[in-house]
LONU-178926 format. One record per residue (C-alpha): x negated, y, z; residue number from 1. Coordinates in Angstrom, 3 decimals, padded with zeros to 6 digits. Example, Ala and Ser with C-alpha at 12.3 -4.5 7.8 and 13.67 -1.06 7.14 Angstrom:
<rs>
((-012.300,-004.500,007.800),1),
((-013.670,-001.060,007.140),2),
</rs>
This chain:
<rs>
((021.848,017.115,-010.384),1),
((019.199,014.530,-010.036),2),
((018.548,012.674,-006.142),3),
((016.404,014.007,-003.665),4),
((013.494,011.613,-002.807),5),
((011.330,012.691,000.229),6),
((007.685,010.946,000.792),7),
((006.450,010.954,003.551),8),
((002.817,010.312,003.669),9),
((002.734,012.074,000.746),10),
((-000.800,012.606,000.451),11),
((-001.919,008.615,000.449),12),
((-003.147,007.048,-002.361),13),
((000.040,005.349,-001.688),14),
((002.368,008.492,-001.531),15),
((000.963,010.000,-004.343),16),
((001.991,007.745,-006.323),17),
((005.612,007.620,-005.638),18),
((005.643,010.982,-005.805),19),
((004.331,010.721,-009.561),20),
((006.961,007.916,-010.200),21),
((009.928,009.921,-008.494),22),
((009.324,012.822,-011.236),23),
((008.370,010.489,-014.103),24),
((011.664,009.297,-013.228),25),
((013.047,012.218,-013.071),26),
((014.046,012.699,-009.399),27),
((013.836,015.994,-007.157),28),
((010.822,015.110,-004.757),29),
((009.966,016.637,-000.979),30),
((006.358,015.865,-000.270),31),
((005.791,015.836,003.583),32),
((002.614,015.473,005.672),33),
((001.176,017.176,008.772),34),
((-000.542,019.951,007.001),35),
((002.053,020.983,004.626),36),
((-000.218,021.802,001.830),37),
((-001.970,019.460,-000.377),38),
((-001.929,019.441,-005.061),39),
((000.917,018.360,-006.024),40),
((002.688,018.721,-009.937),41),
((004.819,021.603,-010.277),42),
((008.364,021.555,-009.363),43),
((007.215,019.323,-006.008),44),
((008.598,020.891,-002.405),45),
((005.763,020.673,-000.466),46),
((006.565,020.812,003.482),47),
((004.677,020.131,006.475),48),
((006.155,017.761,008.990),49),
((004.887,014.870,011.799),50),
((006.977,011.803,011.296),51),
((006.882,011.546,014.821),52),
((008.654,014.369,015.747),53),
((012.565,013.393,015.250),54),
((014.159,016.432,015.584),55),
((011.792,017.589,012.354),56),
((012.394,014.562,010.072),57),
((016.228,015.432,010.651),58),
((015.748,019.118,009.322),59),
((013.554,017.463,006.542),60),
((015.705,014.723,005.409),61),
((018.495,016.084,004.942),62),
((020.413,016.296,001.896),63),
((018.348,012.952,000.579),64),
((019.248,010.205,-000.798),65),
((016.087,008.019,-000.360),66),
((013.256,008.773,002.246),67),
((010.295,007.236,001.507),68),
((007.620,006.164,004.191),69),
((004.415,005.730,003.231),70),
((002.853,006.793,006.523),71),
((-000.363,005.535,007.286),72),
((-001.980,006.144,011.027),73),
((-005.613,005.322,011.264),74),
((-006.057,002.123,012.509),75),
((-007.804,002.576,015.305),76),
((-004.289,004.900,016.575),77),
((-001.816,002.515,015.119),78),
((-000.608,001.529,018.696),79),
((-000.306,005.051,019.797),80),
((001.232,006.511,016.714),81),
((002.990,004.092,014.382),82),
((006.170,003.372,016.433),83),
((006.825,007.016,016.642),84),
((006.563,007.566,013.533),85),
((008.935,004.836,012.950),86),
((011.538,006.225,015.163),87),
((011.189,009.987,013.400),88),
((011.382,008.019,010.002),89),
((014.947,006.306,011.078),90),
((015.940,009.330,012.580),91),
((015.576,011.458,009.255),92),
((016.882,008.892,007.026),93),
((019.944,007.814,008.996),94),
((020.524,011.239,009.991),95),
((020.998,011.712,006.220),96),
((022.761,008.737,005.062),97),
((019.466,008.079,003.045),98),
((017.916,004.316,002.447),99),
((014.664,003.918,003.845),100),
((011.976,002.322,001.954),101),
((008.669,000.901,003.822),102),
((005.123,000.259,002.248),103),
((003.967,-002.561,004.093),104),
((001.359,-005.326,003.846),105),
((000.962,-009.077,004.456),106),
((-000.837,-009.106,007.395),107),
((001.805,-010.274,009.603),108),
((001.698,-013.654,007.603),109),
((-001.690,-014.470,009.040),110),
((-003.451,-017.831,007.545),111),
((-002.360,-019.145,004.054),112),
((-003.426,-021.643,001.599),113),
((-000.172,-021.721,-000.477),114),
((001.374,-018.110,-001.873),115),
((003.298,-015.831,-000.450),116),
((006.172,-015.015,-000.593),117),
((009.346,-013.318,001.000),118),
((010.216,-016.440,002.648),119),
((007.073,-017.515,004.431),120),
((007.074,-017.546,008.070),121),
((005.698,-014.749,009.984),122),
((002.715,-016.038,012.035),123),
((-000.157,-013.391,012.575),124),
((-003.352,-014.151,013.557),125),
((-004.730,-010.564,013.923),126),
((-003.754,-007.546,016.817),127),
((-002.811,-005.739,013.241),128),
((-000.887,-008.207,011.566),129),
((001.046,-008.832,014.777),130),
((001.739,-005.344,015.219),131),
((002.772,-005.062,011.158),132),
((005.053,-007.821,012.452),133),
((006.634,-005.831,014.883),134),
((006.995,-002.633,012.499),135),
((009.262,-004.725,010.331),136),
((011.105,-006.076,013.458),137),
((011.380,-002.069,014.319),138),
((013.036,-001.301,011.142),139),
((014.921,-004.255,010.393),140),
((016.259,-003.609,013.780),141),
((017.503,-000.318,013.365),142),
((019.100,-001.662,009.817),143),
((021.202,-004.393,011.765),144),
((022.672,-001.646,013.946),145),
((023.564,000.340,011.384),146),
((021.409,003.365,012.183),147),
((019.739,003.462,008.732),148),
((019.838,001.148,005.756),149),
((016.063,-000.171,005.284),150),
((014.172,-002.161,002.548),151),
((010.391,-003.240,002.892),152),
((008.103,-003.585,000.099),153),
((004.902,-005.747,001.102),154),
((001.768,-005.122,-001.495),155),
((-001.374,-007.431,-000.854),156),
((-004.897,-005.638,-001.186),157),
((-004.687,-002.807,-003.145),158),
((-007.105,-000.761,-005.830),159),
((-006.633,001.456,-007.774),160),
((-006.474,005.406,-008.492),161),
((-007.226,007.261,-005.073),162),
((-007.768,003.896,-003.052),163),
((-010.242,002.886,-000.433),164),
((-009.422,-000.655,000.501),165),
((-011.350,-003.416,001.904),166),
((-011.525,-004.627,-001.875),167),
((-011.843,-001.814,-003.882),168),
((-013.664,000.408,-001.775),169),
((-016.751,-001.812,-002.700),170),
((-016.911,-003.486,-005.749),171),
((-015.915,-000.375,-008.165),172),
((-019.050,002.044,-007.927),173),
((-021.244,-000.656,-007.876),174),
((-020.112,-003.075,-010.431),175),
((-019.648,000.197,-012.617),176),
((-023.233,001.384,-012.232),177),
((-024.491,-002.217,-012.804),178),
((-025.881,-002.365,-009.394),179),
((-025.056,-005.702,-006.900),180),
((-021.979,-006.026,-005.259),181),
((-021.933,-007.224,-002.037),182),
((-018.517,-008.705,-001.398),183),
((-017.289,-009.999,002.154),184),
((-015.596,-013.497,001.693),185),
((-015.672,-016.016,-000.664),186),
((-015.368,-014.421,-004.130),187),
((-014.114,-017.446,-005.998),188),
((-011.084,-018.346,-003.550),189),
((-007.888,-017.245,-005.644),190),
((-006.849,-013.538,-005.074),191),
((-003.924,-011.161,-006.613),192),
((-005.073,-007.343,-005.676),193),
((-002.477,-005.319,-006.063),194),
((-002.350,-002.437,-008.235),195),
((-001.382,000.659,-006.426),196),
((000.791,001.833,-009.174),197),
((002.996,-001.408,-008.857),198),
((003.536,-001.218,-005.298),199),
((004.570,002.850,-006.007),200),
((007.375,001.466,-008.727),201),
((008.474,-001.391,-006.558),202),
((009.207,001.009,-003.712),203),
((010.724,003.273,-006.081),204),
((012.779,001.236,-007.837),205),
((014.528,-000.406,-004.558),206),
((014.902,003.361,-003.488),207),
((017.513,003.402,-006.211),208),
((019.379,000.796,-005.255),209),
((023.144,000.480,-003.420),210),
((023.515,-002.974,-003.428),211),
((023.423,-004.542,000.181),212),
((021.790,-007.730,-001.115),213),
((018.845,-006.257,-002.217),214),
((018.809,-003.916,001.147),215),
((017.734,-005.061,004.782),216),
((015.221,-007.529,003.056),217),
((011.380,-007.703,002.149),218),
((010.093,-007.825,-001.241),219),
((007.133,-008.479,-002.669),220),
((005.220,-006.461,-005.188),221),
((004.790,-008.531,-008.733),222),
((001.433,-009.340,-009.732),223),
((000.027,-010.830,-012.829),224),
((-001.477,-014.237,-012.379),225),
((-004.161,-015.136,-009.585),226),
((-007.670,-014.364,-010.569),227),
((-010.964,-014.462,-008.388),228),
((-012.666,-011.857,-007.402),229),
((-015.666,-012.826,-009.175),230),
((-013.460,-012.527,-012.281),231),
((-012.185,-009.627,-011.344),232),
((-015.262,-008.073,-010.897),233),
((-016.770,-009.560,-014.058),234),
((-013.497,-007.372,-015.553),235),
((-015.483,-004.280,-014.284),236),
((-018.904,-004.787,-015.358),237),
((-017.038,-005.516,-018.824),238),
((-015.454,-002.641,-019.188),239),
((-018.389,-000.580,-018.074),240),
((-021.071,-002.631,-020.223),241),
((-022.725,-003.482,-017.288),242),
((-023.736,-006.952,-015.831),243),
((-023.001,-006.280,-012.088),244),
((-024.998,-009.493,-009.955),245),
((-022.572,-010.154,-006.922),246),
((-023.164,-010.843,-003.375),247),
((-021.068,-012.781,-001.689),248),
((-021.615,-012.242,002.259),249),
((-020.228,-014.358,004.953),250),
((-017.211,-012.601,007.035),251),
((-019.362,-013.811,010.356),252),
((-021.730,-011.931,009.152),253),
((-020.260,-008.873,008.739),254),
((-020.824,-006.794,012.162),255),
((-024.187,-008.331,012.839),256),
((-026.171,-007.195,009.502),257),
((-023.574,-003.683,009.613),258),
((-022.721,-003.966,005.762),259),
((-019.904,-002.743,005.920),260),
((-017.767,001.319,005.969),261),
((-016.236,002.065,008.644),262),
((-012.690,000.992,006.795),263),
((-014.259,-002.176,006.477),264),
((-015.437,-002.111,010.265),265),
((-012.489,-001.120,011.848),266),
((-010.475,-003.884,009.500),267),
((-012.758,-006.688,010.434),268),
((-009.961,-008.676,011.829),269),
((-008.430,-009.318,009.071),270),
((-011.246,-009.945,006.196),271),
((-010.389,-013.702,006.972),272),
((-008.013,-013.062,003.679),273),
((-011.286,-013.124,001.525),274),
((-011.978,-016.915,003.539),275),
((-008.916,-018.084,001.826),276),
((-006.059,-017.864,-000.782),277),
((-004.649,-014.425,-000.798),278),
((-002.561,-014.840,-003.365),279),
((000.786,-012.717,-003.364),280),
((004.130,-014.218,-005.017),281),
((006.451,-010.872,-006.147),282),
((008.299,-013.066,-008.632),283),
((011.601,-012.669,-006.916),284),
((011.604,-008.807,-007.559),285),
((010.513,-009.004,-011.093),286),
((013.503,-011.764,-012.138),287),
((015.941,-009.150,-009.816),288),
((014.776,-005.731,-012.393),289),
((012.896,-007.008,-014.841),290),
((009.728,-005.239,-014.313),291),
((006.283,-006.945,-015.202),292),
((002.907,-006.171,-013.255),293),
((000.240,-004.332,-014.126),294),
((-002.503,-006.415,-015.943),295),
((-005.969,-006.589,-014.547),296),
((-007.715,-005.489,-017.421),297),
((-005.120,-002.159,-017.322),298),
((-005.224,-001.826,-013.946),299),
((-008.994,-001.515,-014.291),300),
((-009.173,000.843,-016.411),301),
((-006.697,003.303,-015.193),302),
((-009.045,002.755,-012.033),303),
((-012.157,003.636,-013.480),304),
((-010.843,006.142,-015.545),305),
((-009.502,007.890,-012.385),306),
((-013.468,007.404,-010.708),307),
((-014.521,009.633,-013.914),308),
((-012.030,012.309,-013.324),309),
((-012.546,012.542,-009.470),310),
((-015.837,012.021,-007.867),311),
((-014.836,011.796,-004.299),312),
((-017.355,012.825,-001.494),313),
((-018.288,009.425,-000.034),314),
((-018.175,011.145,003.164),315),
((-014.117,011.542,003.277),316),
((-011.958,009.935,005.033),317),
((-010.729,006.713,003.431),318),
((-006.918,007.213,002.270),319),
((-006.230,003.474,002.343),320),
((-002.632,002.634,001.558),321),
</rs>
């Protein structure tokens, strides 16, 4: 009989796409979120559950060997909810003798002008990179003491398929339609998005391990080279046969002229990554399994072949990671 994987967060852009992996795979998969009810492909258990509340993720985790948390508090109640929901996700994991995998960011590293990578010092310059900072610390925590064995996965900014990120949220509609982009930052620093379907393999994939090197540990999600953003919006207009003219606004100017969604708004903080080389190094986890990154020019079109299938109502709430 195959594992059973539970997501949490299942309904993220995030979450949804471990949940596709899990089954491609060929894993049993739990969904949970708070409502319980969401699409999902057949032969999914769909149940409703807060991660906060302990005593639930216990009933809910049991009998799996992975747990999955992709959980994903709006940021304006990150302080009130995310540590709970920490605490229910150790709780159901290490009640079950289940690894627990994290999707995380790179926040916490605060100002760079070199890569990334696992081994670069943790030095936030944002409330929410300091309090990503203190999620790890959380988990890693509970991993030292034996409660729950824990693995992080850290993506940089993400696009693709059901995203709304400070990057993609955007540059895709526009540069698609051949109108101007307006992009916060400066669009020809070097930059590695992230392709949401990486960062749903990489969690995945270190779901399935046993081996306690490659547990209590970050890793990075692998990316193809660094590009710029103007490239990798030139990639867009390309594929689209459009000629989309970019923007580029100043990050000090963001609140004053109000250009930006409310994701964008409440995430102000940390748009100083588009000031700078965000560049993300996952090389260590793609020598340890083998698996390559998406390219851009794929990762773009699964993107805007997903905008064809789905058009969202702009008035939604964003989904993020």
């Amino acid at each position: 009989m195959s594992e059973l994987h539970v997501v949490l967060g299942a309904t993220g852009a995030t979450g949804r796409q471990v949940v596709a992996e899990l089954l491609r795979r060929g894993h049993r998969v739990r969904a949970v979120h708070r409502g319980g009810n969401g699409r999902f492909p057949d032969g999914v258990e769909v149940v409703a559950g807060d991660a906060a509340d302990a005593a639930r993720m216990i009933e809910i985790c049991a009998g799996a060997t992975t747990v999955h948390s992709c959980i994903l508090p709006a940021f304006d109640r990150w302080m009130e909810e995310f540590p709970a929901a920490l605490r229910g996700c150790i709780a159901g994991a290490g009640a079950a003798g289940a690894t627990l995998t994290f999707a995380d960011d790179t926040w916490m590293y605060g100002r760079m002008t070199e890569a990334m990578t696992e081994s670069t010092p943790v030095a936030p310059v944002s409330n929410r990179g300091a309090l990503r900072a203190w999620f790890a610390e959380i988990l890693f925590g509970a991993h030292a003491r034996g409660e729950v064995r824990v693995v992080i996965a850290r993506a940089g900014e993400l696009y693709g398929p059901g995203v709304t990120s400070l990057l993609d949220g955007r540059i895709f509609k526009p540069a698609a339609a051949g109108r101007p982009v307006i992009y916060l930052g400066d669009p020809d620093m070097p930059l590695t998005p992230t392709f949401i379907g990486d960062f749903a393999r990489t969690l995945v994939t270190l779901g399935e391990q046993d081996d306690e090197s490659v547990l209590g540990r970050v890793w990075h999600v692998p990316h193809p080279m660094q590009t710029t953003a103007r490239e990798f919006i030139g990639e867009i207009g390309r594929q689209c046969g459009t000629t989309p003219r970019l923007v580029p606004v100043p990050v000090g100017a963001v609140r004053p002229l109000g250009l930006v969604s409310p994701l964008a708004r409440q995430g102000a903080e940390i748009l100083y990554q588009f000031t700078m080389p965000f560049v993300v190094n996952g090389m260590a986890f793609t020598t340890s399994f083998g698996e390559q990154p998406t390219s851009y020019t794929n990762g773009i079109a699964a993107t805007l072949a997903d905008m064809r299938l789905n058009v969202r109502d702009p008035r939604a709430a964003p989904v993020g990671a």
